[in-house]
C-alpha positions in Angstrom: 20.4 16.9 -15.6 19.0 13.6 -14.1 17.4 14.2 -10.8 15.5 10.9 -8.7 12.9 11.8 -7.1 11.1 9.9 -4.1 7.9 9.9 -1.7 7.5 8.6 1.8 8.6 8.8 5.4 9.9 5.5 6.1 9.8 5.3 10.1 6.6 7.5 10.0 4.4 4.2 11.1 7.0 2.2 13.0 7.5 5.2 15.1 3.7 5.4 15.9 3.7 1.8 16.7 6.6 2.5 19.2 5.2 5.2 20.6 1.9 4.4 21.6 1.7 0.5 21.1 -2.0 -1.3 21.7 -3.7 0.9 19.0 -6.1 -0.6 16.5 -4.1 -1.6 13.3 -6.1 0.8 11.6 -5.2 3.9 13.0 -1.7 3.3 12.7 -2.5 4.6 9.0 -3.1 8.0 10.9 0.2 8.7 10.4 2.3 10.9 7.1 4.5 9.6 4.5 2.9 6.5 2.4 3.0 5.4 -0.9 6.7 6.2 -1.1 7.6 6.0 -5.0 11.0 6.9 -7.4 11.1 8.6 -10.2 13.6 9.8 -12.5 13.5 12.8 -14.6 16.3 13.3 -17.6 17.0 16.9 -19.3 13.1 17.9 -18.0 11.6 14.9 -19.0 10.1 11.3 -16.7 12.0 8.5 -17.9 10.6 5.4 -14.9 8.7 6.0 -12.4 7.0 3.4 -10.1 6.0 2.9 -6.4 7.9 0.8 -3.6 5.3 -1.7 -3.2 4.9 -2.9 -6.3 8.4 -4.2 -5.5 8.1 -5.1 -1.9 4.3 -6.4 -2.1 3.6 -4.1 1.0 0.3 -2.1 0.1 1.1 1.8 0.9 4.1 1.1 2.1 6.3 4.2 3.0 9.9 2.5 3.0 13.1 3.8 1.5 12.4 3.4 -2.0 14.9 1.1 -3.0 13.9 -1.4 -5.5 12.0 1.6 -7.2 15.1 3.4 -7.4 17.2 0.3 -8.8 14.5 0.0 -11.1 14.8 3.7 -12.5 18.1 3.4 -13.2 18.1 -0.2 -15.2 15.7 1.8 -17.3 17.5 4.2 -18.2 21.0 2.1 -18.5 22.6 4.4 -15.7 24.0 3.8 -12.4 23.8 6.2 -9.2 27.0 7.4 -9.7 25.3 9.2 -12.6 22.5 10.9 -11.0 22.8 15.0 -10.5 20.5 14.7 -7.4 17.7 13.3 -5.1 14.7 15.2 -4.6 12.3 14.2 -1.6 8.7 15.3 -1.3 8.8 16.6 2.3 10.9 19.6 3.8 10.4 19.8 8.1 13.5 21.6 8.4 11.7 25.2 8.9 9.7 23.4 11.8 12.4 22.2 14.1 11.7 24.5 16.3 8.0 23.6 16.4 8.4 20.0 17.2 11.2 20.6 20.1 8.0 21.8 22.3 7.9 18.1 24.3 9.9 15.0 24.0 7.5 13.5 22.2 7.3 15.6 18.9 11.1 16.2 19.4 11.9 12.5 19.2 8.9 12.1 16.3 11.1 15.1 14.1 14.0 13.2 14.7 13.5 10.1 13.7 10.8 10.4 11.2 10.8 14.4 9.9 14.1 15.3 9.9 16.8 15.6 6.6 19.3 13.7 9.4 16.7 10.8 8.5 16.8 10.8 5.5 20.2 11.0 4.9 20.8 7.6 7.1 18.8 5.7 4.9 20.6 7.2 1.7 24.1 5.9 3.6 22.6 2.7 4.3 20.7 1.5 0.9 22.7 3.9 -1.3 26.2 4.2 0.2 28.6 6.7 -1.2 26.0 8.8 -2.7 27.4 12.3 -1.9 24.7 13.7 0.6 25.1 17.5 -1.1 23.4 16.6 -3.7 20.1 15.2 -1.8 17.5 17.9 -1.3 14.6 18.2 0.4 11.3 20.1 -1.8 7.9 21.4 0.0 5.3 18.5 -0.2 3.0 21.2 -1.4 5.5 22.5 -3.9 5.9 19.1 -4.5 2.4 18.3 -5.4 2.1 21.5 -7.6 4.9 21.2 -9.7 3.5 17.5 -10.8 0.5 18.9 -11.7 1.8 22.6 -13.7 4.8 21.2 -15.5 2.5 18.2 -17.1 -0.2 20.7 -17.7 1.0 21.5 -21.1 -0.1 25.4 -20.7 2.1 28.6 -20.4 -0.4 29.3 -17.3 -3.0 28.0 -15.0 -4.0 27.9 -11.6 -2.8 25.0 -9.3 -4.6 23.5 -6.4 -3.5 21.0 -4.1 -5.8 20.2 -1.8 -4.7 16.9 0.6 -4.7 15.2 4.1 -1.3 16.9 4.8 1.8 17.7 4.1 4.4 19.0 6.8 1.8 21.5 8.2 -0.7 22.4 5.5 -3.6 21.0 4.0 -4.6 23.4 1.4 -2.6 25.7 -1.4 -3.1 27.8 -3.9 -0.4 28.6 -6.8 -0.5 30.8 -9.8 1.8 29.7 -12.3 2.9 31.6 -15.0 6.4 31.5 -17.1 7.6 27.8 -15.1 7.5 29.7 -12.5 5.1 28.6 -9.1 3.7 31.7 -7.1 2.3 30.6 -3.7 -1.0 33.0 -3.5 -2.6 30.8 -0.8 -2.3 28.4 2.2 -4.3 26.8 4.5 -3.0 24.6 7.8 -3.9 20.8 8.6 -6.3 22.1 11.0 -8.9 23.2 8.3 -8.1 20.4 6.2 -11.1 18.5 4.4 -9.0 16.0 3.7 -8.4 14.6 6.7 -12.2 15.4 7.6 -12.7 13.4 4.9 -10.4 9.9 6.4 -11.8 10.7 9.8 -15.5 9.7 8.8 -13.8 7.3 6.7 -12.1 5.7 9.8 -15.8 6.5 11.1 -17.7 4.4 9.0 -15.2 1.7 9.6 -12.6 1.8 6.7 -9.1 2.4 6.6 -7.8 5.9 7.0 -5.7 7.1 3.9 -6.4 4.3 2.3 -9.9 3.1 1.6 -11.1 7.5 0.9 -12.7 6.0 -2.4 -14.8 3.2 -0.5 -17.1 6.2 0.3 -17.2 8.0 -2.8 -18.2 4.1 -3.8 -21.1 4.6 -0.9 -22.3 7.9 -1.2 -24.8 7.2 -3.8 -26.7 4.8 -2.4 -27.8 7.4 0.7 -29.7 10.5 1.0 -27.2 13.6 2.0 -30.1 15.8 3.7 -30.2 13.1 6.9 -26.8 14.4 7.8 -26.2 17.7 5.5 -27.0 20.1 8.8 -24.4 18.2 10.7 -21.6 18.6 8.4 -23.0 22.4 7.1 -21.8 23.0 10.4 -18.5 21.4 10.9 -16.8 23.2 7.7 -17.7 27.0 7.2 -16.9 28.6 4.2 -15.4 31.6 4.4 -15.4 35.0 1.8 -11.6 34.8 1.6 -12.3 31.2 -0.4 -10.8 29.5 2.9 -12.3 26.4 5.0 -12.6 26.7 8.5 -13.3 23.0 10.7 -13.4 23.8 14.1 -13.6 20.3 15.1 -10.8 19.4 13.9 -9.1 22.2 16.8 -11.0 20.5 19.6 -7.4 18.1 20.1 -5.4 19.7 22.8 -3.2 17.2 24.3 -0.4 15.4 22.7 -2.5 12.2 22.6 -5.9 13.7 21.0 -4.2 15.7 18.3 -1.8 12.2 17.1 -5.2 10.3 16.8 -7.3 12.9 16.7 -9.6 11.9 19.8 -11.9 14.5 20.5 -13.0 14.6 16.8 -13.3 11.3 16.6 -15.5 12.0 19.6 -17.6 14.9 18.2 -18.2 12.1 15.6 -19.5 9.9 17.7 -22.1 12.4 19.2 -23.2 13.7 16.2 -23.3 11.1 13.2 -24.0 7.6 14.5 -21.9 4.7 16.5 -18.6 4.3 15.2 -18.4 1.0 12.8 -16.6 -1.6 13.4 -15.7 -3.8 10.2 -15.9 -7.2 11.3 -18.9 -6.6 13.6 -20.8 -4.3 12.4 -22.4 -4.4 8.2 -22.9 -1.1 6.5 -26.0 0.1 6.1 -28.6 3.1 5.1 -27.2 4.9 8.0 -23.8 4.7 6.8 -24.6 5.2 3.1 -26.3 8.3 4.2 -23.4 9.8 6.4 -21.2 9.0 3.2 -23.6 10.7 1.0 -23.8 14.1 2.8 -19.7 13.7 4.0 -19.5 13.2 -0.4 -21.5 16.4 -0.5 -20.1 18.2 1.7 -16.3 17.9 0.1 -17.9 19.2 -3.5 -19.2 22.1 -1.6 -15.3 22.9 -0.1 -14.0 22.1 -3.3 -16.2 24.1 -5.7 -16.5 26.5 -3.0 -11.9 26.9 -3.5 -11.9 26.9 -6.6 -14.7 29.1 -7.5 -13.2 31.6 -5.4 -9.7 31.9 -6.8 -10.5 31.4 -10.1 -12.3 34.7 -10.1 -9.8 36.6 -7.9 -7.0 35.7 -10.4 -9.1 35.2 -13.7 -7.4 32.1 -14.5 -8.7 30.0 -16.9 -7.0 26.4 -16.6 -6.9 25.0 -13.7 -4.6 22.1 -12.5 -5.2 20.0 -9.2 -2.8 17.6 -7.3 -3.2 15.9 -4.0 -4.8 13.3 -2.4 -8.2 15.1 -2.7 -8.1 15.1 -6.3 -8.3 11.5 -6.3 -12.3 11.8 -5.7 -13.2 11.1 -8.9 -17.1 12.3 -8.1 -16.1 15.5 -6.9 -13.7 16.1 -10.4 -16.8 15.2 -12.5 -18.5 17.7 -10.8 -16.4 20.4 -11.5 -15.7 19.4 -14.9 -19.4 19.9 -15.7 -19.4 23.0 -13.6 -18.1 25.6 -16.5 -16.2 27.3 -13.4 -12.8 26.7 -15.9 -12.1 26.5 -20.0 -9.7 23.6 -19.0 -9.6 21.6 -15.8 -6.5 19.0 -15.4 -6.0 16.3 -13.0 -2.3 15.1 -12.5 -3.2 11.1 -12.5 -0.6 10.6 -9.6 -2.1 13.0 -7.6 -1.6 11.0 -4.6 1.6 11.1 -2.5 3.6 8.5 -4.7 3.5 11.7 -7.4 5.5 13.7 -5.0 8.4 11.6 -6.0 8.1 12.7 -9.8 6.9 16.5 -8.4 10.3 16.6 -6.1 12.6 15.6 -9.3 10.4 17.7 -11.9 10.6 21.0 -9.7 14.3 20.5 -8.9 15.2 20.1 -12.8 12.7 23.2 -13.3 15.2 25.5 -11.5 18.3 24.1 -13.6 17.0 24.2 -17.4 13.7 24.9 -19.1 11.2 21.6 -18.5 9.3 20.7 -21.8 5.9 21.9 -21.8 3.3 18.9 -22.9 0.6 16.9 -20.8 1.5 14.0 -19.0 0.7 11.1 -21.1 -1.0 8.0 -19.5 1.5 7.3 -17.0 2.8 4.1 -18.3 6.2 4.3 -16.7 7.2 1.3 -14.4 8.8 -1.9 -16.1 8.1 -4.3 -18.7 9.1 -7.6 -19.4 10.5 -9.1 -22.3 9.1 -12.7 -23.6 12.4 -14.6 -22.3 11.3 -13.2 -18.8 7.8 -14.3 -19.0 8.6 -17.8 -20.7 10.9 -18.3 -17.2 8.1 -17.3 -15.5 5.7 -19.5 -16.9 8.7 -22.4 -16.4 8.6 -22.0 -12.6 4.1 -23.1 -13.0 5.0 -26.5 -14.9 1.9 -28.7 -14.1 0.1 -26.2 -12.7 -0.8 -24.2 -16.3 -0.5 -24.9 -19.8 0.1 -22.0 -22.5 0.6 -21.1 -26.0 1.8 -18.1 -27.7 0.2 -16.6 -30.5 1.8 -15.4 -33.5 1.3 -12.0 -33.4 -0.5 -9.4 -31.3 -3.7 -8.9 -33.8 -4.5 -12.8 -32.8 -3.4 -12.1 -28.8 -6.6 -9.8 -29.5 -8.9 -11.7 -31.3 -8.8 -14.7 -28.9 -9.2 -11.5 -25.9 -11.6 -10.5 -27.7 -13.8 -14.0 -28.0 -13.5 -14.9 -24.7 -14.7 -11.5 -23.4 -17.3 -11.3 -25.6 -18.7 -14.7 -23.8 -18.7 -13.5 -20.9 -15.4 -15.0 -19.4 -12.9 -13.0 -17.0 -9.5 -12.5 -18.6 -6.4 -11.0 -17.0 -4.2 -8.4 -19.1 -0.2 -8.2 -18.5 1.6 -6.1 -21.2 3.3 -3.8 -21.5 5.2 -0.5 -18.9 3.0 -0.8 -15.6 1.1 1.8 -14.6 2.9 4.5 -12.0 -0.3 5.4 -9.5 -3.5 4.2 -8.4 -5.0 3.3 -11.3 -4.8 0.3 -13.9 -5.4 1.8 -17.4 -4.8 -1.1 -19.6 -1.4 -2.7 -18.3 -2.0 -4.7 -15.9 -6.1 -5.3 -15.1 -8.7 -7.5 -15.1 -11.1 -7.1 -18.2 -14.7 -8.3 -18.7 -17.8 -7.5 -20.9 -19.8 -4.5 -19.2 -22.9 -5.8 -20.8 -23.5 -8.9 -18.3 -25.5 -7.9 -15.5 -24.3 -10.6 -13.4 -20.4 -9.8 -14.1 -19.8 -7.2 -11.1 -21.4 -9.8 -8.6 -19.0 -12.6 -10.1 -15.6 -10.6 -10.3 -16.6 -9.6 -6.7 -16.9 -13.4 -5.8 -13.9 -14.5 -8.0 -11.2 -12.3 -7.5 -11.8 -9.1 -5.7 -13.4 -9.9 -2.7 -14.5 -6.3 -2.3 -17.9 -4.5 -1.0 -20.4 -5.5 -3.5 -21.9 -1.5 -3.4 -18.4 -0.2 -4.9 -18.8 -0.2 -9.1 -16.3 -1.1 -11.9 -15.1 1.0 -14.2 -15.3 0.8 -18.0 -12.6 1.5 -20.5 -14.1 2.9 -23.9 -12.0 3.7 -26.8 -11.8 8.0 -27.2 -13.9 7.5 -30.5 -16.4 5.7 -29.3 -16.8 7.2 -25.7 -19.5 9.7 -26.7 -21.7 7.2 -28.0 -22.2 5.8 -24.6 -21.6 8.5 -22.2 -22.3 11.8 -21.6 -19.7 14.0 -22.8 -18.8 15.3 -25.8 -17.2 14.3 -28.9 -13.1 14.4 -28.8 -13.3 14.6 -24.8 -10.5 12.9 -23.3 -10.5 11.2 -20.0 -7.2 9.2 -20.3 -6.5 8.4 -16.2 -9.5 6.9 -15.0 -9.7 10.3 -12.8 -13.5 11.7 -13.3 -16.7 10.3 -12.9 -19.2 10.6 -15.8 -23.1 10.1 -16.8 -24.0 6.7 -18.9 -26.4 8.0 -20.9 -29.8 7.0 -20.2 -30.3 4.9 -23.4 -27.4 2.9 -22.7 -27.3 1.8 -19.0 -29.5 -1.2 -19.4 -26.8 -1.9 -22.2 -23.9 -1.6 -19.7 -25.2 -2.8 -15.8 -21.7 -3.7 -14.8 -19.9 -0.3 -14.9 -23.3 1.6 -14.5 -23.5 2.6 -10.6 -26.9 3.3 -9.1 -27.0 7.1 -10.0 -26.1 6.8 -13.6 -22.6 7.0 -13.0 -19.4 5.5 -14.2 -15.7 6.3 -13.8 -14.7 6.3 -17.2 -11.3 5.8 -19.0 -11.0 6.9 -22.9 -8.4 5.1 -24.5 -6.9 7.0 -27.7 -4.1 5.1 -30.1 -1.9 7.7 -28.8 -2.5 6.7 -25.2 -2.2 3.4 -25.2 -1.8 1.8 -28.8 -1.8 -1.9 -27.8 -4.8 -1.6 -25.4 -6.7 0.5 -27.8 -6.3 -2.1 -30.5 -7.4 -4.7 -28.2 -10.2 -2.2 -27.6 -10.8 -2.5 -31.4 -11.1 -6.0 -31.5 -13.7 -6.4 -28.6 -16.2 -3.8 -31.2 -15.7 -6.3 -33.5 -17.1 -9.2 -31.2 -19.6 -7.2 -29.1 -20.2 -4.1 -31.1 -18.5 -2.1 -28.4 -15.2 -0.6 -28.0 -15.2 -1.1 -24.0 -14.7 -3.4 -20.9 -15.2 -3.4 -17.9 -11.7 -2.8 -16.4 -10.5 -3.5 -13.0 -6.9 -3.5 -11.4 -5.6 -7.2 -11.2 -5.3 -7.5 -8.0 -6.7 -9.3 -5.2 -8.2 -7.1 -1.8 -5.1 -5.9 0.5 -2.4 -6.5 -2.4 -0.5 -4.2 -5.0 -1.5 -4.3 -8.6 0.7 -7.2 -9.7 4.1 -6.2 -11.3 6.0 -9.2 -12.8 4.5 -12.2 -14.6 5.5 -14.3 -12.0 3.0 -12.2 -9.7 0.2 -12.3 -12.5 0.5 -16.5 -12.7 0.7 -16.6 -8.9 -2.4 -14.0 -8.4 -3.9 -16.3 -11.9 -4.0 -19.1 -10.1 -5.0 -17.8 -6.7 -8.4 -16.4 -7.8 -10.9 -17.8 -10.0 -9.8 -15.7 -12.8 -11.0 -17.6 -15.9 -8.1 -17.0 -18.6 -4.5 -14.9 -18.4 -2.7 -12.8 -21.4 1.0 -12.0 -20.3 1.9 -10.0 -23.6 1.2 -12.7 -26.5 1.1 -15.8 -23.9 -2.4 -17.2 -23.8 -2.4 -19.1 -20.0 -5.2 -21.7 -19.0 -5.2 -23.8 -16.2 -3.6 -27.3 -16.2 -6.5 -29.7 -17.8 -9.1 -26.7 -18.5 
C-alpha cells in the first residue's frame, strides 16, 4: 500500500487577496491551509517526507505540493503510476451547505475548500492520476493519527489542539487497538489558538507564523499586569471545554474573515496595537506576552487535566499547531498529570500530509507500532552533487575535502571550540520546523557574546528570542534539569539549565533559566552525535548552540547550492557540506 499524503490549501491566500484587496500584508496570513507538505507512506511505514517550500523558497507557502511530491517518489525509486492513493489533510465536503449562506463563503468553498479544487490541481500538475483514488481525511483526524500511530503505545489519549481546521479548534481522541475514537470537539470559536495569533498579530508579529516570537517574549514580562484581562476572555469550563466569547463578537462577513471586533476588544483592553516598523517592543508588550503565555498553559493543563481523569489514560499524545509552544509542553511534562507525554515533532499543519497518508494506510493493513524517530526524512545529496555545487562558486570560495568523517569532526570541532560560527549540511533534511542536526548553524554555547553575534551575522532576528542547545542524550543531565536517560529528540520542550551551569552556557540560557533543549542519542542521529563527541573532546562539552541555517523570512536551506549561496550571503564564518570543508576565497 503506498499512499502520498499532502497539507495545504493552495488558493486559500490568493483568494483573500482577491477578495478583499488593500489589506495589510500581514493579515493575509489570517487565512487556512499553509505549510503544505508530501509525504509518502509504504506498507505502514514514512519513506520521504518534506515541505513545499523547501523546494519553492516561499516561506509557509500553501501551494500544490509538487516538487515535494516529485521528491517522494525519486526516493523511493517509484513513479505516480505506482501510488495506491492521495490523502489530503482537509475534508469541507460535510459543510457545503454551510458556506452556500452568501456569495461570498459560497465562492471562498469553491475555490479554496472544495474536493472540485483539489482535484483541478491534481489534473493540472499530476495529469492522468485517476481522481478515485484521491481522498480527502479530517484535518483533526489528520492531526491525530500523526501523533497515535508514531506514539509507539497500544493506547493513549490524543489531543489536537490548533488555530483551525475546517470548523474546529479543539479535539479529543481516545485511541485504543489503531483505532481513533472522537470523545471530544470544540469549534474555531473557542479556539486558543487563534486567540493566541490574534495577540500575536497584536503585538505586531505575523499571524501563524511568528506564535513562537512570544513564547521568545513572555519571559521577560510580568503576567499579573494583564492576567485579569485574559482570566476573563477564556473561561474554563467543568466539562474540560474553553469558552472565548470574544472571539463571537464577529457578526458580519467582514469582521469574522479578519476578525475585527476582536481585534477591537484588543485594542480596548490590552494596549495600542503595534506596528513593526514604527513601533519597538517593549515592557508593555513583554508583559501582554507574558500573561497571553500564561494564559494558554492554564487552557492547556486545564484540557488535559480534565480528560485524562475522565478516561484514566495514562499516555498522552498531542498534535497541532499548539503543541508547537515548546514552554507550555515543558510545563506539562513536569506536571506528573501523565506517565508518558508525546509530542508528534511535525505537529504543525505540514504533518497533516504524513497524518492524511498514515490514517488512510491505517484502514487498509495493520501500521507498525514504534515512535517516530527524528524526522530526518527530506533529501540528501551525494558528493558528486555537492562538488557541482561548489563548481558553480569558483572564485568566490575555496574547499577541501577531508578524508573521512572523524576528521570532518575534528576540524568542526576546533573551530567551534574557538568560538567561530560554522554551518552544518549532511545528511536527510529535516521534515518540520525544526533543524536538529542536518542542516543548522552551530556554535559554542559557552561564549556570552555568541547570541548577540549570530543575531548580527546571520539571523537578523529579535535579540530577546534565545538559541537552542543540542546536548548529546548522555550528557544532557549533567547540564539540565531532567533526569538521566530522558529523551528530548525534536527540539519540542523547554527545560531548566541547572543553576550551576548557566553562567557555563549564556548563549542557550534564556532569562528565566530556560532553554529549548535537543538530546541527541547515536540512535537518533549517528553522524551529529559523533560530531557532538568530538566538540566534548575540544570543550569538555557534548553540546552547541544550534540554530536553523537560515536567514530571517527564508526556508531552512535544502540543497548545497542554497547552503553556499546563504554561506556567502551572511557572515557565517566556515561551511561543512557533508565532508567539504568551505572558506571564503582568500580567508
Amino acid at each position: 500500500m503506498k499512499v502520498i499524503g499532502i497539507s495545504g490549501l493552495e488558493n486559500s491566500v490568493p483568494f483573500k487577496k482577491a477578495t478583499w484587496p488593500g489589506l495589510e500584508e500581514r493579515e493575509y496570513r489570517i487565512a487556512q491551509g499553509m505549510d503544505a507538505a508530501a509525504a509518502l507512506v509504504i506498507d505502514g511505514k514514512l519513506v520521504a517526507a518534506a515541505e513545499q517550500e523547501r523546494f519553492s523558497r516561499k516561506k509557509h507557502t500553501g501551494n500544490f505540493p509538487i516538487d515535494a511530491i516529485q521528491f517522494c517518489l525519486r526516493e523511493a525509486g517509484i513513479s505516480i503510476e505506482d501510488v495506491d492513493e492521495i490523502a489530503h489533510g482537509f475534508d469541507y465536503r460535510p459543510y457545503r451547505e454551510l458556506y452556500s449562506k452568501d456569495e461570498t463563503s459560497a465562492a471562498l468553498y469553491e475555490k479554496v475548500f472544495s474536493h472540485e479544487a483539489l482535484l483541478a490541481q491534481v489534473r493540472r500538475d499530476l495529469p492522468g492520476f485517476a481522481e478515485q483514488k484521491i481522498f480527502p481525511v479530517t484535518h483533526h483526524l489528520a492531526h491525530a493519527a500523526s501523533a497515535a500511530f508514531t506514539s509507539g503505545w497500544d493506547e493513549c489519549l490524543v489531543i489536537v489542539n490548533d488555530a483551525m481546521g475546517e470548523m474546529e479548534s479543539l479535539s479529543v481522541y481516545d485511541f485504543h487497538d489503531g483505532q481513533l475514537e472522537k470523545i471530544f470537539s470544540l469549534g474555531a470559536n473557542d479556539s486558543i489558538g487563534i486567540l493566541y495569533s490574534l495577540v500575536t498579530l497584536h503585538l505586531g508579529f505575523d499571524f501563524n507564523s511568528d506564535e513562537y516570537k512570544i513564547m521568545g517574549l513572555a519571559p521577560y514580562g510580568d503576567p499579573s499586569r494583564f492576567r485579569k484581562v485574559f482570566e476573563e476572555a477564556v473561561e474554563l469550563r467543568d466539562d474540560g471545554s474553553i469558552r472565548i466569547p470574544i472571539l463571537k463578537l464577529n457578526r458580519t462577513r467582514e469582521e469574522r474573515e479578519n476578525y475585527l471586533a476582536s481585534r477591537a476588544w484588543l485594542d480596548e483592553h490590552l494596549v495600542k496595537r503595534r506596528l513593526p516598523g514604527v513601533h519597538s517592543v517593549n515592557s508593555i508588550h513583554e508583559d501582554v506576552a507574558a500573561a497571553l503565555q500564561q494564559c494558554i498553559e492554564r487552557a492547556i493543563m486545564h484540557v488535559c487535566e480534565h480528560f485524562g481523569q475522565a478516561t484514566g489514560l495514562r499516555r498522552l499524545a498531542l498534535a497541532g499547531g499548539v503543541a508547537l509552544n515548546c514552554t507550555a509542553n515543558g510545563k506539562l511534562f513536569r506536571s506528573r498529570l501523565f506517565d508518558e507525554v508525546y509530542v508528534q515533532p511535525v505537529a504543525g499543519d505540514d504533518g497533516t500530509a504524513f497524518g492524511a497518508a498514515i490514517y488512510r494506510s491505517s484502514l487498509q493493513q495493520q501500521v507498525p507500532k514504534q515512535r517516530f524517530p527524528a524526522p530526518l526524512f527530506g533529501p540528501k545529496y551525494s558528493q558528486s552533487d555537492v562538488e557541482a555545487a561548489l563548481r558553480k562558486f569558483d572564485g568566490k570560495i575555496q574547499y577541501k575535502r577531508f578524508d573521512s568523517f572523524a576528521d570532518t569532526c575534528a576540524c568542526a570541532a576546533r573551530l567551534i571550540a574557538d568560538g567561530r560560527v560554522i554551518a552544518w549540511l549532511r545528511g536527510r533534511m529535516e521534515y518540520g520546523p525544526r533543524a536538529l542536526g542536518n542542516r543548522s548553524i552551530l556554535a559554542n554555547p559557552g561564549h556570552p557574546e555568541m547570541r548577540d553575534r549570530i543575531n548580527a551575522m546571520v539571523k537578523k532576528r529579535e535579540a530577546f528570542r534565545p538559541f537552542a542547545p543540542a546536548c548529546s542524550f548522555e550528557e544532557a543531565h549533567r547540564w539540565f534539569e531532567i533526569e538521566p536517560g530522558t529523551q528530548l529528540p525534536y527540539m519540542i520542550s523547554v527545560v531548566y539549565v541547572r543553576p550551576e551551569s548557566r553562567a557555563q552556557l549564556p548563549a542557550i540560557t534564556h532569562v528565566n533559566g530556560s532553554a529549548r533543549l535537543q538530546t541527541v542519542s547515536q540512535t537518533d542521529n549517528p553522524d551529529f552525535h559523533t560530531l557532538l563527541q568530538a566538540v566534548g573532546e575540544t570543550t569538555g562539552r557534548q553540546m552547541v548552540l544550534n540554530t536553523s541555517f537560515n536567514v530571517k523570512g527564508q526556508p531552512i536551506v535544502n540543497t548545497p547550492e542554497e547552503a553556499i549561496e546563504t554561506f556567502l550571503g551572511t557572515g557565517i564564518e566556515f561551511l561543512f557540506l557533508e565532508d567539504f570543508y568551505v572558506t571564503r576565497s582568500g580567508d
